[in-house]
MARLUM-560456 format. One record per residue (C-alpha): x, y, z; residue number from 1; residue in three letters. Coordinates in nm, 3 decimals. Example, Ala and Ser with C-alpha at 12.3 -4.5 7.8 and 13.67 -1.06 7.14 Angstrom:
x:1.230; y:-0.450; z:0.780; num:1; residuo:ALA;
x:1.367; y:-0.106; z:0.714; num:2; residuo:SER;
This chain:
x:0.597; y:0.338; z:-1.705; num:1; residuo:UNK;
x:0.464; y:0.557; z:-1.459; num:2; residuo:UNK;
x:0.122; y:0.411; z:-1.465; num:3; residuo:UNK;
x:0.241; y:0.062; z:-1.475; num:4; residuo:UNK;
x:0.420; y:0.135; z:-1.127; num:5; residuo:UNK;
x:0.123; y:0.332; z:-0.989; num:6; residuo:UNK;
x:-0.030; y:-0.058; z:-1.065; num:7; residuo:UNK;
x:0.214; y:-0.225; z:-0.899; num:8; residuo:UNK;
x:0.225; y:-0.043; z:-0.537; num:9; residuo:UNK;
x:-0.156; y:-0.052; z:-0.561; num:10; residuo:UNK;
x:-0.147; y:-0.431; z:-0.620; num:11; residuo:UNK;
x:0.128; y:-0.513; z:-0.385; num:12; residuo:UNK;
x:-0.096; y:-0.296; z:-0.141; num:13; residuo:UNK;
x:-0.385; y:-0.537; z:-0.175; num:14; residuo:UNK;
x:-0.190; y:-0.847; z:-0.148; num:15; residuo:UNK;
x:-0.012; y:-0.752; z:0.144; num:16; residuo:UNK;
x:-0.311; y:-0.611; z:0.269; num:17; residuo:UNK;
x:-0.520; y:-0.982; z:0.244; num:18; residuo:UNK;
x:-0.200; y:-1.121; z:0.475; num:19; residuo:UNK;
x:-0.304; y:-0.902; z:0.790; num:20; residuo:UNK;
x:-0.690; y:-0.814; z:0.732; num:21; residuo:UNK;
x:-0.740; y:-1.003; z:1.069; num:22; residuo:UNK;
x:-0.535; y:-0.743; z:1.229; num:23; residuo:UNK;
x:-0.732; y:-0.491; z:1.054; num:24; residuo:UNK;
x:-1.077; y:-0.444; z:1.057; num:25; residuo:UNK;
x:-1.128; y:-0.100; z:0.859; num:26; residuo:UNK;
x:-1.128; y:-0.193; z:0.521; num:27; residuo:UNK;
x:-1.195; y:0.165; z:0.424; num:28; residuo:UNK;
x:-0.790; y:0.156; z:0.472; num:29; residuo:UNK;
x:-0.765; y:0.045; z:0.090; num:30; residuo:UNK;
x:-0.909; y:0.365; z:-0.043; num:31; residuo:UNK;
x:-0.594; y:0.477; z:-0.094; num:32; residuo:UNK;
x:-0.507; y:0.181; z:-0.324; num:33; residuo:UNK;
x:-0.800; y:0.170; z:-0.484; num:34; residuo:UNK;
x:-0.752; y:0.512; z:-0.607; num:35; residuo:UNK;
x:-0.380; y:0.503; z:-0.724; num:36; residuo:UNK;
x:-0.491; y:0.183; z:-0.911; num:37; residuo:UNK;
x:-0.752; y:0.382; z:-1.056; num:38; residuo:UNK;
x:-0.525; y:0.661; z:-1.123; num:39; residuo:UNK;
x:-0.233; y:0.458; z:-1.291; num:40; residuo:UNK;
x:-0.535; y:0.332; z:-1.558; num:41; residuo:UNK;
x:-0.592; y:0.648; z:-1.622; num:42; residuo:UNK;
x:-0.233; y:0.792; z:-1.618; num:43; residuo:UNK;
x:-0.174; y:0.510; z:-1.929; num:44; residuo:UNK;
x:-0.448; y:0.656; z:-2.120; num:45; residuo:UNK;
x:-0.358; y:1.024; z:-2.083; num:46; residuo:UNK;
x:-0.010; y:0.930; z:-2.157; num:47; residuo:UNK;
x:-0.158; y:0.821; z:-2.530; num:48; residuo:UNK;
x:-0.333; y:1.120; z:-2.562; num:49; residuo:UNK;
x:-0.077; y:1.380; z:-2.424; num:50; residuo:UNK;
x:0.189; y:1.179; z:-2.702; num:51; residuo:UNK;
x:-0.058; y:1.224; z:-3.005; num:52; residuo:UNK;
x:-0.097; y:1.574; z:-2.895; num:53; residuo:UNK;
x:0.254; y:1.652; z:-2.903; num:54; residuo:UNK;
x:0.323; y:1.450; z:-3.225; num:55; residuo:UNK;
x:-0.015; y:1.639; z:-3.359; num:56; residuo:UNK;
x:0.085; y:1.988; z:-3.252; num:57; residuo:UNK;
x:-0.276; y:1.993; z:-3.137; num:58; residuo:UNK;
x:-0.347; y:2.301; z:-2.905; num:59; residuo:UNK;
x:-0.662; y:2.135; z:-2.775; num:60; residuo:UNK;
x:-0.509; y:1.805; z:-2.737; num:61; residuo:UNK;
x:-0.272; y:1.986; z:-2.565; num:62; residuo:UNK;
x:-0.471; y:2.180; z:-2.288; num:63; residuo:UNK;
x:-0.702; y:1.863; z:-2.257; num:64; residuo:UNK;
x:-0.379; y:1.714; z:-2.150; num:65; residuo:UNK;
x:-0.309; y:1.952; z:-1.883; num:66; residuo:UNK;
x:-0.628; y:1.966; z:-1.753; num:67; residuo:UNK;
x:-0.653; y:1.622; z:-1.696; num:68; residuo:UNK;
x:-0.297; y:1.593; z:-1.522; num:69; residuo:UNK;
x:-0.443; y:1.843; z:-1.336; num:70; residuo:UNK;
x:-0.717; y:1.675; z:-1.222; num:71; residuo:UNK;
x:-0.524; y:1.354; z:-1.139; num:72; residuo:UNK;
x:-0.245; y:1.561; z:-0.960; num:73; residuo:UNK;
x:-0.529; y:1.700; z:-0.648; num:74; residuo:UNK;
x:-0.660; y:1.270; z:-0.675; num:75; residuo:UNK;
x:-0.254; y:1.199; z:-0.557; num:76; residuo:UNK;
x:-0.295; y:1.487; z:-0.313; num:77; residuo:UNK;
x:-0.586; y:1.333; z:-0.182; num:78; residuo:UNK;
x:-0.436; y:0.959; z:-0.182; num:79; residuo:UNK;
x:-0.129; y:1.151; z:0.028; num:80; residuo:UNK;
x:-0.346; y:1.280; z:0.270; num:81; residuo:UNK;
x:-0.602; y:0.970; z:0.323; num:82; residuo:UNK;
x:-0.270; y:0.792; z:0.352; num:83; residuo:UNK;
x:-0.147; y:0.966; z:0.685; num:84; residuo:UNK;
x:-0.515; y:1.013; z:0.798; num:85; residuo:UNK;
x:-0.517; y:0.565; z:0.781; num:86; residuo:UNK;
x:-0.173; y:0.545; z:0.904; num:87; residuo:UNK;
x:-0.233; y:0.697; z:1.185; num:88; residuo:UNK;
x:-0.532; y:0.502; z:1.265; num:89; residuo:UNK;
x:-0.334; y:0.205; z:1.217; num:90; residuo:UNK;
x:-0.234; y:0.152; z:1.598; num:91; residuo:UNK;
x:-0.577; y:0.188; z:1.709; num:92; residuo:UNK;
x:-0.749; y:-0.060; z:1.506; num:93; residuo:UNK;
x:-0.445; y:-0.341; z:1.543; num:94; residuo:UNK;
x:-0.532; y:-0.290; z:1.892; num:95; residuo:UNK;
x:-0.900; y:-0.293; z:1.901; num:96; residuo:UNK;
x:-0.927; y:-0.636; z:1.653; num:97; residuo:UNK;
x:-0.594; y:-0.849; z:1.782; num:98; residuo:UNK;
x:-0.678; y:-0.931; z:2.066; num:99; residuo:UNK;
x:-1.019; y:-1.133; z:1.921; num:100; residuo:UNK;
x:-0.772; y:-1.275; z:1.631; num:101; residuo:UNK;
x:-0.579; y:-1.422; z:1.873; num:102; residuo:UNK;
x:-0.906; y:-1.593; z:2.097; num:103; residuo:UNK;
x:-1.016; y:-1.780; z:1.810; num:104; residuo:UNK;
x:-0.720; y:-1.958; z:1.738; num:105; residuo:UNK;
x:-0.764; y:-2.323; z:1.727; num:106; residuo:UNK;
x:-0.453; y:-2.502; z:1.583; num:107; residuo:UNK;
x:-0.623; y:-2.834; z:1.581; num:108; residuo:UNK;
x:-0.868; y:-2.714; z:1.329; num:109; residuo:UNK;
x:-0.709; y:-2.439; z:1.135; num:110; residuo:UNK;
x:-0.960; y:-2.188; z:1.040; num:111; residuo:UNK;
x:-0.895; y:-1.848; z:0.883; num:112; residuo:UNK;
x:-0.823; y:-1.649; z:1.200; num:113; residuo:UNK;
x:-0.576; y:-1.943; z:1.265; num:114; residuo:UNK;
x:-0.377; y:-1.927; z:0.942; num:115; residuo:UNK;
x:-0.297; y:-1.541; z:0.962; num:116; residuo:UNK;
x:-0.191; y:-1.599; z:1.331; num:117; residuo:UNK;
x:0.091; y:-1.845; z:1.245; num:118; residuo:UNK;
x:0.199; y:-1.672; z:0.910; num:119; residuo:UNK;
x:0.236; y:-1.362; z:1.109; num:120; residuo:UNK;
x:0.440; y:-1.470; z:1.382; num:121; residuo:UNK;
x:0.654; y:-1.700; z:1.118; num:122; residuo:UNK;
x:0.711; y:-1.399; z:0.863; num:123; residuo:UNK;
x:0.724; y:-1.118; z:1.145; num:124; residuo:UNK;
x:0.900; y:-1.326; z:1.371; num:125; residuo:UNK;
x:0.714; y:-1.257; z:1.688; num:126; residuo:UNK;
x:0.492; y:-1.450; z:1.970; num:127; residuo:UNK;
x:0.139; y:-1.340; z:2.140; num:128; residuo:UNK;
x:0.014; y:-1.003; z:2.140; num:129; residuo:UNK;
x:0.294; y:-0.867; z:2.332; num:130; residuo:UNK;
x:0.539; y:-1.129; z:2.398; num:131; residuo:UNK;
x:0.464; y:-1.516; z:2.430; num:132; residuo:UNK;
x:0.346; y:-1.521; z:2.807; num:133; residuo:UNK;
x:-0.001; y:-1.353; z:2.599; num:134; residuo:UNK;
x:-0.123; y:-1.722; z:2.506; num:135; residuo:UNK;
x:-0.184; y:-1.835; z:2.825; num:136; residuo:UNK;
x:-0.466; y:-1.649; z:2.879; num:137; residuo:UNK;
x:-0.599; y:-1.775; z:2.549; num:138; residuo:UNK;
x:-0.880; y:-2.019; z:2.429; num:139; residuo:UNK;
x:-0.635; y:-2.229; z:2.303; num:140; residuo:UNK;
x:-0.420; y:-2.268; z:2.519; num:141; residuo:UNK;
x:-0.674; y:-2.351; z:2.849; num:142; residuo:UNK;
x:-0.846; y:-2.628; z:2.599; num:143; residuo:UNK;
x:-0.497; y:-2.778; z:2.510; num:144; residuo:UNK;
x:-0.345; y:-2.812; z:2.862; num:145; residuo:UNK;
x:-0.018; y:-2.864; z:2.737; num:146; residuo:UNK;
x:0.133; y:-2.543; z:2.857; num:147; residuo:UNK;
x:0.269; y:-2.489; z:2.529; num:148; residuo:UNK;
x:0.239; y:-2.209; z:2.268; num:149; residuo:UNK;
x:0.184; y:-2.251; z:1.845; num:150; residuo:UNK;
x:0.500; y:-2.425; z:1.678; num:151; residuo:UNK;
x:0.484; y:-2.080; z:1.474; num:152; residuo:UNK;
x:0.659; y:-1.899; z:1.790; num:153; residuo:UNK;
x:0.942; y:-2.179; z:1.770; num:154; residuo:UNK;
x:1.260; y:-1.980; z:1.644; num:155; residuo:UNK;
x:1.304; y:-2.062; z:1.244; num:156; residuo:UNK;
x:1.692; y:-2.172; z:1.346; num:157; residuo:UNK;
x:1.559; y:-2.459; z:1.586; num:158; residuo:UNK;
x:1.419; y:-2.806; z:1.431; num:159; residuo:UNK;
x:1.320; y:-2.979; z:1.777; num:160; residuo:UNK;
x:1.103; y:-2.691; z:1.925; num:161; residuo:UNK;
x:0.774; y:-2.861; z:2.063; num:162; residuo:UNK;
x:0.646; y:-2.484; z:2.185; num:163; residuo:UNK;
x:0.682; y:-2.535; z:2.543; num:164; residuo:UNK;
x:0.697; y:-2.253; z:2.781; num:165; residuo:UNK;
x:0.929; y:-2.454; z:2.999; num:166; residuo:UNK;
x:1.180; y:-2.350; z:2.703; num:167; residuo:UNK;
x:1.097; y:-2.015; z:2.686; num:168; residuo:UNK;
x:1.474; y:-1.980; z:2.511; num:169; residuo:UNK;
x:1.343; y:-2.157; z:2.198; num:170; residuo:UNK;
x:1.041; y:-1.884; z:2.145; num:171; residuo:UNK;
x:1.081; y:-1.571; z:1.982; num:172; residuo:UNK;
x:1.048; y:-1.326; z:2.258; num:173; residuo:UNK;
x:0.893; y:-1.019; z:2.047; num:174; residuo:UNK;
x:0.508; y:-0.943; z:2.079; num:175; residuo:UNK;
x:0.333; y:-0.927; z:1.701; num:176; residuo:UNK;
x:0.115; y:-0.615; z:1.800; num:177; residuo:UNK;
x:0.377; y:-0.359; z:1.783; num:178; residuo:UNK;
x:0.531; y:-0.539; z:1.440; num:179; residuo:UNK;
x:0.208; y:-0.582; z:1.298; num:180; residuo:UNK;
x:0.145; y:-0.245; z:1.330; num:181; residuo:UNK;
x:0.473; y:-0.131; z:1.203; num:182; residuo:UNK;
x:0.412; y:-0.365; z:0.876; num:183; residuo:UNK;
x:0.141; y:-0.209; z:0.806; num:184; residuo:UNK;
x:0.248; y:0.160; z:0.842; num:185; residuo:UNK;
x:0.497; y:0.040; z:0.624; num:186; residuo:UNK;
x:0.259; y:-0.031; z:0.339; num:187; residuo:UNK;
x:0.093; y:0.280; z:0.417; num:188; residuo:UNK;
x:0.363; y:0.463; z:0.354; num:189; residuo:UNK;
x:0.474; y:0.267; z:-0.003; num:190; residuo:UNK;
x:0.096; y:0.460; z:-0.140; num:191; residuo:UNK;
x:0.207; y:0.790; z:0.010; num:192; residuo:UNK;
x:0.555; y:0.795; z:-0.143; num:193; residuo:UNK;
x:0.447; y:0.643; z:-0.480; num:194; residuo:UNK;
x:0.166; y:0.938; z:-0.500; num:195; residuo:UNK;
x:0.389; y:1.202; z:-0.423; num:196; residuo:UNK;
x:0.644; y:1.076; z:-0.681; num:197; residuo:UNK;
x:0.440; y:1.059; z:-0.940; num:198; residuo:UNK;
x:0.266; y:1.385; z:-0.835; num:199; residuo:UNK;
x:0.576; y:1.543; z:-0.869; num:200; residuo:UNK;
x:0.609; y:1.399; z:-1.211; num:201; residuo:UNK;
x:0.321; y:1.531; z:-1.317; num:202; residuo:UNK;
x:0.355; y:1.842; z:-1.227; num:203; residuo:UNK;
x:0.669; y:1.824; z:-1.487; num:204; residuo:UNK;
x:0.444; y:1.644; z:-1.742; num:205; residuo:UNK;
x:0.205; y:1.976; z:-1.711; num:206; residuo:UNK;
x:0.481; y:2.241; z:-1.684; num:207; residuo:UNK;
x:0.617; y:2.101; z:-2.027; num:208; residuo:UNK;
x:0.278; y:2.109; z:-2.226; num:209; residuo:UNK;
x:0.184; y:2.446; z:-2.104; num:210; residuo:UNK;
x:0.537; y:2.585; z:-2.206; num:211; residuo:UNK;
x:0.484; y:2.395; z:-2.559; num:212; residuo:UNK;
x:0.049; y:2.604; z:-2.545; num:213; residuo:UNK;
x:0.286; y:2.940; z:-2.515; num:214; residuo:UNK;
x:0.524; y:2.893; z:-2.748; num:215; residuo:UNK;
x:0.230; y:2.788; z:-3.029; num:216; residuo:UNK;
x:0.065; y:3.120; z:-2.867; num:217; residuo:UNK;
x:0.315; y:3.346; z:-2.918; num:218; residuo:UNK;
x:0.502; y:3.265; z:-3.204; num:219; residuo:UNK;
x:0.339; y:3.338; z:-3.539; num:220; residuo:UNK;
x:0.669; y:3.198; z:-3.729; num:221; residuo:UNK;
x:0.604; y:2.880; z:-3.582; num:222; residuo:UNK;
x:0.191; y:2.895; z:-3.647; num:223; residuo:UNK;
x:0.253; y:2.971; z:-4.026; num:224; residuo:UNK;
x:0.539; y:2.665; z:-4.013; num:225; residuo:UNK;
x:0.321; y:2.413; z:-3.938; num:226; residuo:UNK;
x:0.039; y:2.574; z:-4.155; num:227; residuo:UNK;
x:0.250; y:2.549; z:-4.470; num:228; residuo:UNK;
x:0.259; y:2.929; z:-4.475; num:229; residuo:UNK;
x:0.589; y:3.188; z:-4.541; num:230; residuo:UNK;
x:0.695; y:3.469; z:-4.269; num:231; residuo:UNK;
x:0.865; y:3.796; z:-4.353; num:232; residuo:UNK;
């Protein structure tokens, strides 16, 4: 279960991710899903071996177990802390890259840059960089001469918005940068929390088979048990 949600926030990561890579530039951002994919594989398979271990009563098994949890315990540290190393460097890259996003819109033609532009100020709400007054000074806008904005700034409520900045009422008044940025910090911070949850629960996972290592250690009653042996 735990690997199959380790999966899931690495998944919904990428997907997310593919909605706003305009915005974002770094793609060294999806280490940190890459690796908790990669962990929750692996957390499946040691899952099957620490069970047939137990059910096995197989000392080796057993410590193989725990040094593997081990090992994919500091791989969660290190997905925590590449998490708030890229979270912080969120701000800085929305800021660098929007601004070029935003000159090669061409709503005539709708190219890639185009398409992420008005899903992200439909989902998010939002108009220009910093509020809706941003597209004037836009490629777009100077080749239209319409002294409009994108139909995706019209508020979702109103039906006969033609974008015109002579209704500046009918816009939504919020810049994207700042809730672009936010979104993704967001996502950021689904990695961190999954990684320290499960890190958590693997700690658990380890405390339980080394308690199980001591008991077979130190308890000859329960050696010659589950030799088939007698004890006086």
């Amino acid at each position: 279960a735990a690997a199959g949600i380790l999966c899931y926030v690495g998944a919904y990561v990428f997907i997310t991710y593919d909605d706003y890579d305009h915005f974002f530039e770094d793609v060294y951002t999806l280490i940190p899903a890459v690796i908790i994919i990669a962990v929750g594989t692996l957390l499946f398979i040691i899952g099957l071996i620490g069970c047939c271990a137990t059910i096995r009563e197989s000392r080796c098994g057993l410590a193989t177990f725990v040094i593997i949890l081990l090992l994919v315990f500091i791989t969660e540290v290190v997905v925590v802390v590449l998490g708030y190393i890229y979270r912080a460097k969120v701000e800085d890259e929305v800021d660098h890259s929007i601004q070029k996003v935003y000159n090669r819109y061409n709503g005539t033609n709708p190219d890639a840059a185009s398409r992420a532009i008005d899903y992200v100020q439909r989902q998010l709400r939002c108009c220009g960089i910093h509020n809706y007054s941003d597209w004037e000074s836009t490629v777009w806008f100077k080749q239209t001469k319409n002294n409009s904005v994108p139909l995706s700034c019209c508020k979702a409520a109103l039906s006969n918005c033609t974008g015109s900045l002579t209704r500046p009422m009918d816009l939504y008044s919020e810049g994207c940068e700042a809730l672009v940025v936010k979104k993704l910090q967001e996502i950021m911070m689904y990695v961190i929390w999954a990684a320290l949850a499960f890190a958590a629960i693997q700690l658990l996972g380890m405390l339980c088979a080394c308690i199980v290592l001591c008991r077979r250690s130190r308890d000859p009653a329960y050696e010659l048990l589950i030799a088939g042996g007698t004890y006086a």
